[in-house]
C-alpha positions in Angstrom: -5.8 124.4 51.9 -4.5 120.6 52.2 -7.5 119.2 51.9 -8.5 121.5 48.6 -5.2 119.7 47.4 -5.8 116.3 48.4 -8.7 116.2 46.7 -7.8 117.7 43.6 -4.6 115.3 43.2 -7.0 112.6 44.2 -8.9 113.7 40.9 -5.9 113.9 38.7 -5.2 110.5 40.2 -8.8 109.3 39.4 -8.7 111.1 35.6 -5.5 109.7 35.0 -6.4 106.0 35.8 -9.6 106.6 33.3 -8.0 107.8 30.4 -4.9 105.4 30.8 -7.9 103.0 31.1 -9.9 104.2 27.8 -6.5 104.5 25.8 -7.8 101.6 24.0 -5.4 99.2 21.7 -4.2 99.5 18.3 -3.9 96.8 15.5 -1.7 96.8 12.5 -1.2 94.0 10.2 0.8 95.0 7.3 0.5 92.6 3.9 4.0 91.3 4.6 2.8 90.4 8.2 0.1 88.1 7.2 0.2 84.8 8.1 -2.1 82.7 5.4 -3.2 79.2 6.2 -4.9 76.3 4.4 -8.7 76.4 5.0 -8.9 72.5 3.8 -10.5 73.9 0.5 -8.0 73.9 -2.1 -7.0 77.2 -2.9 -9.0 78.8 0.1 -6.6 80.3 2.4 -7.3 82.6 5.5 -4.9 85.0 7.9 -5.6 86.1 11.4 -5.5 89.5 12.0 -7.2 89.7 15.1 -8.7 87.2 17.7 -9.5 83.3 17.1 -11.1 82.2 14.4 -11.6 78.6 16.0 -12.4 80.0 19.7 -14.3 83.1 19.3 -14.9 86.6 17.6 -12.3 87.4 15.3 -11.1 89.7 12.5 -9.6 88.1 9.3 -8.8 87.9 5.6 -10.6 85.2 3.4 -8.7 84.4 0.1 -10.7 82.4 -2.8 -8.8 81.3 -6.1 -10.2 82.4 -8.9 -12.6 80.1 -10.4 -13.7 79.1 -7.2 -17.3 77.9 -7.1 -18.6 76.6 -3.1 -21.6 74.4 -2.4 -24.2 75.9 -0.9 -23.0 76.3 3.1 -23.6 78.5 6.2 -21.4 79.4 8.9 -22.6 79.5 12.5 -21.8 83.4 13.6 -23.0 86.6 12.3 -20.3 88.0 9.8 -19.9 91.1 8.0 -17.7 91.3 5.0 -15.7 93.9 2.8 -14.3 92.6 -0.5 -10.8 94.3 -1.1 -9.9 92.3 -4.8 -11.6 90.2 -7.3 -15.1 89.7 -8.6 -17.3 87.5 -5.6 -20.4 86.7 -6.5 -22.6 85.8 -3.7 -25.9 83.5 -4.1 -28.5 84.2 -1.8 -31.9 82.7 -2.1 -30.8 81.6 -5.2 -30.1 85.1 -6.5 -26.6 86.1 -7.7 -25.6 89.3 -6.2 -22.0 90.8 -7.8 -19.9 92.2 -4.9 -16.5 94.1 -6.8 -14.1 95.5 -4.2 -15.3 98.1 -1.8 -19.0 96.1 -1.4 -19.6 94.8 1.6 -22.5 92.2 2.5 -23.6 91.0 5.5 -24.7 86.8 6.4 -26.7 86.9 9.9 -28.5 84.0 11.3 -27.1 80.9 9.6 -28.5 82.6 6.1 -27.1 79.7 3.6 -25.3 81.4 1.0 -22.5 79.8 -1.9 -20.0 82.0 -3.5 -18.0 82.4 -6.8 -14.8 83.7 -7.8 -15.0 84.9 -11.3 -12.3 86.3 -13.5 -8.3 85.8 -13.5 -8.1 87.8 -10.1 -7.9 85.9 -6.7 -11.1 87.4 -4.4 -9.6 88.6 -1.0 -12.0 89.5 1.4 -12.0 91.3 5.2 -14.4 89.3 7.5 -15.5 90.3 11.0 -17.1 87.1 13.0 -18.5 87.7 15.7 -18.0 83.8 16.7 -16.3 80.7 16.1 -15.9 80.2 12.5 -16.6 77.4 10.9 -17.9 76.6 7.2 -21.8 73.8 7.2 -23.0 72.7 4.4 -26.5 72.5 3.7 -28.2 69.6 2.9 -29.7 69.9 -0.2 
């Protein structure tokens, strides 16, 4: 009968460990919490929500003024992007493709790409990197 018990509190130890071990994490960044910085690009201003943006994979929100028009760049990880405000309009392939909140695009690969802010409206966008971010442009 011992033994019966020793192992079964050995299995609620063992089942315990797991799901303390798969409870995972939570993150939540409220508007007020956001800590925007200076991107070098006047205007362009980014906030942290998760990770690194300079040493690895990260979660953040991108902030163009409007009127904003960039050069034709890429950056060097895969990203994936929801617009939450404003009017983007991505280039691609020389193609303008409108992206009004709730779009989402994705640039894998290096894909060179420029950007444009139209209307009164800042564009605010949520960007998962999978790397370190950085901003090339491409020679023309």
């Amino acid at each position: 009968m011992q033994r019966k018990l020793g192992f079964w509190l050995a299995g609620v130890v063992l089942v315990s460990l797991a799901s303390a071990q798969g409870a995972g994490k939570a993150v939540v960044a409220g508007k007020s919490d956001l800590k925007w910085m200076d991107m070098g690009i006047p205007g362009v201003a980014a906030a942290t929500v998760e990770g690194d943006m300079k040493k690895g994979a990260s979660h953040f929100f991108l902030k163009y003024p409007a009127g904003l028009v960039t050069p034709l760049h890429h950056h060097s990880p895969d990203h994936y992007v929801t617009v939450l405000s404003g009017n983007l309009v991505l280039v691609v392939d020389g193609k303008d493709h409108p992206v009004p909140p709730g779009s989402f695009f994705a640039l894998t690969g290096k894909k060179p790409h420029a950007a444009r802010c139209e209307g009164k409206e800042d564009c605010v966008m949520s960007v998962d990197a999978r790397g370190p971010w950085d901003v090339v442009p491409e020679k023309k």
